[in-house]
N, C-alpha and C positions, 0 to 999 in steps of 0.2 A: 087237579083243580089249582089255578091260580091265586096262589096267599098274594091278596090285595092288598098288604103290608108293602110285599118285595115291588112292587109297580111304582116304575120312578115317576115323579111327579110331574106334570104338565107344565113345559117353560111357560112362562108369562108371555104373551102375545107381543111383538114390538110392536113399538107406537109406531102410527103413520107418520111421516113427514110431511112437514104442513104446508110444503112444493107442491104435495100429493092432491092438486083441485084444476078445474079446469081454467082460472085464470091466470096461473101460474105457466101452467102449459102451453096457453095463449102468445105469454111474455115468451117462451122459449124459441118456440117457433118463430117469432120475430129476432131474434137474437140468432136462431140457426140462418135464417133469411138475410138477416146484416151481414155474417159472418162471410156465409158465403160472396154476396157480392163483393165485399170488401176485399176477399181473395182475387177473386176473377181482377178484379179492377186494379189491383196493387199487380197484379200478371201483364195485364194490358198496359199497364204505366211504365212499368221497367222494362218491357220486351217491345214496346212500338216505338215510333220516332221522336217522343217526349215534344209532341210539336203541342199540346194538347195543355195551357194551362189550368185551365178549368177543373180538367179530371182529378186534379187536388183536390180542389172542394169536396166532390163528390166521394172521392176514397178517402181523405181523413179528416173531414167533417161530418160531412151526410150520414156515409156508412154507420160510422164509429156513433153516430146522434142515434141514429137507428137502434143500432144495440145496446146503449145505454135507458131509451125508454122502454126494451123489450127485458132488460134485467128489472126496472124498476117496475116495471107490472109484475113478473114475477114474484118481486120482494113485497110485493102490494098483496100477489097473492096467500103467499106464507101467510103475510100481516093478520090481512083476513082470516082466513080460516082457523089461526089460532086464537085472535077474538072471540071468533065465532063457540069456537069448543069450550072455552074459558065461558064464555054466558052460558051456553045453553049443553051442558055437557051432559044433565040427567035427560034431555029430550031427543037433542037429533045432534050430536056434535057432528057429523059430516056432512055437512048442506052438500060442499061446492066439492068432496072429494071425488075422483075415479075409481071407481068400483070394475074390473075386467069380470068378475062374476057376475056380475048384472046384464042381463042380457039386454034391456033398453039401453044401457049404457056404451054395451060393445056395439051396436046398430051406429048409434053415435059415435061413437071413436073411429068405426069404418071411415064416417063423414067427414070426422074432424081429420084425421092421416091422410085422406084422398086432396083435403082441401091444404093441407100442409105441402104435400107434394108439390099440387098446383100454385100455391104459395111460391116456395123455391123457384122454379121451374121461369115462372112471370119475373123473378127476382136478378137470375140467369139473365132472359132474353131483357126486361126493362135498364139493365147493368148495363151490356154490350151498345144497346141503343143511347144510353146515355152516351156512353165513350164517343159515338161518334155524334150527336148532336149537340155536344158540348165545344166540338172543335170547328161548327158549323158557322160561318158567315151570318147567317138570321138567328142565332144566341148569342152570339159576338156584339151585335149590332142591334138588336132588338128585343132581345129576356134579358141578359144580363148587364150592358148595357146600355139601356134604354137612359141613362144619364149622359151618352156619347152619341145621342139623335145627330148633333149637325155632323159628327166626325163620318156616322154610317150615309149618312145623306150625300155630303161630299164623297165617300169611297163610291157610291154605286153608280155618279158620273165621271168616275175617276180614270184615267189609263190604266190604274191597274183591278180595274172592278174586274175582272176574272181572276184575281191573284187571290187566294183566300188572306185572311186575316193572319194568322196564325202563323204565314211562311216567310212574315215578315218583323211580327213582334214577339217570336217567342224562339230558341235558340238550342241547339243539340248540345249532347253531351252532360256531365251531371253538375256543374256549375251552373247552368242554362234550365237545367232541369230544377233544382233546389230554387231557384232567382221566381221562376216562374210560377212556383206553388205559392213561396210567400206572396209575390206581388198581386196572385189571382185572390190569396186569402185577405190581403188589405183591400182589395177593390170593395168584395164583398161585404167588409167591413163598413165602409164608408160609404158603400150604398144603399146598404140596409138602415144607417144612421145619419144617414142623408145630409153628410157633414162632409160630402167631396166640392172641391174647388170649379165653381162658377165665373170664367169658359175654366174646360181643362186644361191647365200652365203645359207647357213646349216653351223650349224643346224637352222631349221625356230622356230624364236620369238614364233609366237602365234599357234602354235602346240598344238593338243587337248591332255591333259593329256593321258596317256599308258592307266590308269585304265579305261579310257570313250572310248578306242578306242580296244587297243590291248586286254584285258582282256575281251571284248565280244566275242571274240573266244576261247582267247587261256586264262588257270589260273597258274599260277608260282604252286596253290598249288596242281594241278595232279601231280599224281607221275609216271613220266617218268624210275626212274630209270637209268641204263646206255645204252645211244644210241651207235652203234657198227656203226663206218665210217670207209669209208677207201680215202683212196689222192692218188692220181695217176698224177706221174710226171714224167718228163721226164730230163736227165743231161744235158746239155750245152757241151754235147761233141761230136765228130764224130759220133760217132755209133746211137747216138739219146738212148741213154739207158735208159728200162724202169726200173723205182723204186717207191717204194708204202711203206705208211704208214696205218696199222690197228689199229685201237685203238676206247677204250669205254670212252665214254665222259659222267662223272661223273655229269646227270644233278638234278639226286636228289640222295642223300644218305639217309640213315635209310629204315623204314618200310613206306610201302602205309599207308596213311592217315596221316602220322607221323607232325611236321613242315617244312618246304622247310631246306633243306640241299645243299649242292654241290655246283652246281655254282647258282641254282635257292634261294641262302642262301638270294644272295643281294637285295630278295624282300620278305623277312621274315616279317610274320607281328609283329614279336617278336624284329626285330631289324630294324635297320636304318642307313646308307649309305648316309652322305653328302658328297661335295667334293667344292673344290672350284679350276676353272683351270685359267689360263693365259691369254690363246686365244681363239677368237673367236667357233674356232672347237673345243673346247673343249680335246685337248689331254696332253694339260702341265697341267696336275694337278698335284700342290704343298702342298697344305691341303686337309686332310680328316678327317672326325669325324667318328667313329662305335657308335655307340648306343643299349645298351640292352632297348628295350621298356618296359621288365618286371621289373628291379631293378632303369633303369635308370640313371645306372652308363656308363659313356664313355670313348673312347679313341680316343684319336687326333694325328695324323700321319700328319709328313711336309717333305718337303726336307732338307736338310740344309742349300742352300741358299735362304728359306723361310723365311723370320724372320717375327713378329708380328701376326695381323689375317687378316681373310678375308674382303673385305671391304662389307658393310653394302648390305644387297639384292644381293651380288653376288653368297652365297651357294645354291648351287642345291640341291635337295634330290635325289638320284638315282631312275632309275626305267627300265623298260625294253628297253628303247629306248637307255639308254646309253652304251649297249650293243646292243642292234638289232638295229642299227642306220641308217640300210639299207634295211630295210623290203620290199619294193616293186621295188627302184631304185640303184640296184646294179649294180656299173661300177667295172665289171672285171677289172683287172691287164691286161696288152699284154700278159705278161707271159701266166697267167690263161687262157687265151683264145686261147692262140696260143698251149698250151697240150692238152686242151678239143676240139680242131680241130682236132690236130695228134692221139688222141685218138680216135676218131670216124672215122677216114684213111680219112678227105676231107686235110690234109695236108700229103705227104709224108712220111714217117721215113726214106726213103731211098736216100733221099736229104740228104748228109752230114752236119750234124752239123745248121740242117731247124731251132730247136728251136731258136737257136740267133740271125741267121740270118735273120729267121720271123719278129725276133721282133724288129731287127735293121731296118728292110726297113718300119716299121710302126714306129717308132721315128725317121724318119728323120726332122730334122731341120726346113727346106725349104716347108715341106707342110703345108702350110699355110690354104687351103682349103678343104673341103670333095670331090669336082669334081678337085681334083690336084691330090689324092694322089692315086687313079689306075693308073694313068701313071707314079709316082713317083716311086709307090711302086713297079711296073713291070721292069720298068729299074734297078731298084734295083737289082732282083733278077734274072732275064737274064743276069746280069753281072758277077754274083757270080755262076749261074752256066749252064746258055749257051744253048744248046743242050739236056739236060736231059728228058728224056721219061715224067716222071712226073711232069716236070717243069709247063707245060700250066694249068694243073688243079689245082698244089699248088699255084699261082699268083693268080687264081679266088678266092681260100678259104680265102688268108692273105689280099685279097680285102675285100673282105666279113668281114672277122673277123673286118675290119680296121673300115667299116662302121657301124658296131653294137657297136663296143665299145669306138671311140674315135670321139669327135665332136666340131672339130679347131673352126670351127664359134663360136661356144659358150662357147669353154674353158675349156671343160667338157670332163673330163676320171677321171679316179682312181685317180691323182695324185692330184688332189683338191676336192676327195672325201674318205676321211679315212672311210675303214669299219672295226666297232671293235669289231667283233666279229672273233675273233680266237687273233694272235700276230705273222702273218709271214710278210707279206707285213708292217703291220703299227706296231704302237706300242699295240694298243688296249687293254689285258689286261694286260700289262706289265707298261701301265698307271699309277697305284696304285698297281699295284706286281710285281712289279721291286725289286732292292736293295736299290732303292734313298729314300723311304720313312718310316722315323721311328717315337717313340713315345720320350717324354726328356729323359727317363729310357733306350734309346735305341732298343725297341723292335720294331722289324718286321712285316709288317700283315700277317696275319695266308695267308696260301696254297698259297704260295712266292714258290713253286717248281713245278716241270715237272708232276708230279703224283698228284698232288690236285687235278685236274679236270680230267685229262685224264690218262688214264692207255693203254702203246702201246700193244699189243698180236703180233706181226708180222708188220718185218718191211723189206727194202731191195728189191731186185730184184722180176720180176717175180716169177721163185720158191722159192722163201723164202717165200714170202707172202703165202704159205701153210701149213706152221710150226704153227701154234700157239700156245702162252704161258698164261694159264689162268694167273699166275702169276704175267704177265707182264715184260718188257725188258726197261732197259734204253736206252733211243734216243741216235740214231748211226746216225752221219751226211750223206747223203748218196753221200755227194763230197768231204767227207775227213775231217781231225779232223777240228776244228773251235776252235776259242778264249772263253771260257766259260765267260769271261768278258762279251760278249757281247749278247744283244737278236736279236734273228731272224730281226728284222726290220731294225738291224743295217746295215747288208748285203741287206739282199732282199728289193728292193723296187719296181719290180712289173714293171720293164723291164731291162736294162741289169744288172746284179748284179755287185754288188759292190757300196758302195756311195765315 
């Protein structure tokens, strides 16, 4: 018989831990669920082509958000439940705990582990889907942002509307890769706080070099040769008169394989192109340096109310962008939009005098909004001319035209987006080949005339533009003589003429 002296005593039960409930458990599994995606995701970030700024957000924002309100449920749960035990301790101190001996309980937890699984599982596949709809064209443009409406508007008539988004504003390597996290995490910022800059300022700071972006397509040193355009416009008069310019645009001179010549000279790898400008847009450029790369010797070009030098990190080296500065988000001029309407017959020619008036009822003053200016623009143009057969379908096209090219809410048309590549609307190359910039000896920079780059063949009316002059012709104004004092830009600014 057992002396129930010698029976060692019954340890004291441990206390449950106050983790021990199901909405602690809750918080866990959200927390294993973060955990995990945040793996998968920081996998995907480091091991794919870091073309993907976005997926920053997602891996060390989201994720990591995730898991900080699946701790704080959890710490909500402890919370609770030892409330809980503390008030009602002589009755039921485990409301919310888990019980494995309870057989309704284990029924339950079957549920809740099946549904945790499922959990993960949706965490896994919605993770991976992230990763790739984050680097998508329609997130780019459309969820994220939907603050860059006119920028995604103009990309999707753009030359490069097959070219994603991403293979042009976001850059390899972990320089490129860090650049891209922060700048996705300020966008974010400022979009959520809706304290981003109305239009968006360009040219953009942290823009991936030409060489790492534009040069995977396209190289300054093919030889193009001379490209053969032709410009189709229309006069500012009654009759809606059509007139056209033909001409070869000088983009490389000499022989194939030769060095870049023509206008493709200013990305010679024999020379160099600095500049130093004023403003922000970059069009008051007051200094410039040439550079021969092979002897090394240069030449420096200022204004005359330039005096001294540039100030320190302000010189640019030139490169493709400073010319194509508009590569995939080109905001038409009114003008430009409202000829490439009447050219393709959705605007009249038979409406007297349609082009100014087009383009008057799209710069009215007073429209303030994009759902103002079809009622704007319609009264408009009922008033000027009433009755006319073709009036109803030209009001739907200069609607049309109004909503592709100009966007009140955000600021955004031509007129705070210089593009410099030609010199009618802006100044663009007339920039640095104007008359304003010389060297102290007073020299000029080279192909300062009409023929350095472009040679006209046929210029004028409809049938003139039949005549061609291999030759070439000196530019005939096609509204009558003009001041030679002045460049194109001075007149044209890309809605009613005249400044």
């Amino acid at each position: 018989m057992t002396n129930p002296a010698s029976t060692p005593p019954t340890p004291p039960a441990r206390p449950r831990s106050h983790f021990n409930n199901w909405i602690s458990a809750s918080g866990a599994v959200l927390v294993v669920g973060a955990l995990f995606s945040f793996a998968l995701l920081v996998w995907m970030d480091l091991t794919g082509s870091n073309q993907n700024p976005y997926l920053g957000i997602f891996t060390y924002l989201v994720a990591p958000g995730f898991m900080i309100l699946g701790l704080a449920i959890a710490l909500f749960g402890a919370w609770a439940q030892r409330r809980w035990a503390i008030k009602h301790a002589a009755t039921m101190p485990d409301k919310w705990r888990l019980d494995f001996a309870n057989p309704a309980q284990r029924r339950i937890l079957i549920l809740f582990g099946t549904g945790a699984v499922a959990f993960l599982l949706l965490s896994a596949f919605g993770s991976y889907q992230t990763y790739h709809y984050a680097e998508s064209n329609q997130f780019c443009g459309q969820v994220c942002h939907t603050a860059m409406h006119p920028e995604f508007a103009t990309y999707q008539r753009s030359a490069h509307a097959r070219v994603d988004c991403v293979q042009c504003h976001v850059g390899s390597g972990a320089s490129a890769f860090v650049k891209a996290k922060i700048n996705g995490t300020h966008q974010l910022i400022a979009f959520t706080l809706d304290n981003y800059n109305r239009p968006i300022e360009t040219p953009l700071k942290n823009i991936r070099p030409a060489r790492e972006t534009c040069e995977k397509c396209h190289w300054p040193e093919k030889y193009h040769g001379n490209i053969d355009l032709t410009y189709d416009h229309y006069l500012s008069d009654r009759k809606n008169t059509a007139v056209g310019v033909r001409m070869l645009l000088h983009v490389n001179a000499g022989r194939p394989g030769a060095a870049p010549a023509g206008i493709h000279w200013h990305v010679s790898p024999d020379s160099a192109v600095d500049y130093y400008a004023t403003d922000a847009d970059r069009q008051e450029i007051v200094w410039m340096r040439v550079t021969n790369l092979k002897d090394g010797t240069a030449k420096v070009f200022r204004t005359e109310e330039f005096k001294g030098e540039p100030p320190a990190g302000a010189i640019r080296r030139m490169d493709c962008m400073d010319c194509h500065n508009r590569p995939a988000h080109v905001f038409p001029t009114a003008n430009d939009a409202v000829e490439k309407a009447m050219a393709g017959g959705r605007i009249s020619t038979q409406l007297p005098n349609i082009k100014r008036v087009a383009v008057q009822a799209m710069l009215q003053k007073d429209i303030a909004t994009a759902t103002a200016a079809p009622g704007k623009i319609a009264e408009f143009l009922q008033a000027k001319y009433k009755d006319h057969a073709d009036l109803p379908a030209t009001i739907a096209a200069v609607q049309q035209v109004y909503a592709e090219t100009i966007f009140p809410e955000r600021k955004a048309d031509w007129r705070v987006y210089p593009n410099n590549l030609g010199h009618k609307d802006w100044p663009g190359c007339f920039r640095c080949h104007g008359e304003q910039h010389k060297t102290a000896s007073g020299q000029k920079p080279a192909a300062s005339d009409c023929t350095s780059c472009h040679t006209i063949i046929a210029q004028g009316k409809t049938a003139e533009l039949a005549t061609i002059v291999a030759a070439g012709l000196e530019f005939k104004h096609p509204g009558g003589d003009y001041d030679e004092e002045l460049s194109c830009a001075d007149c044209h600014n890309g809605g009613i003429q005249g400044k």
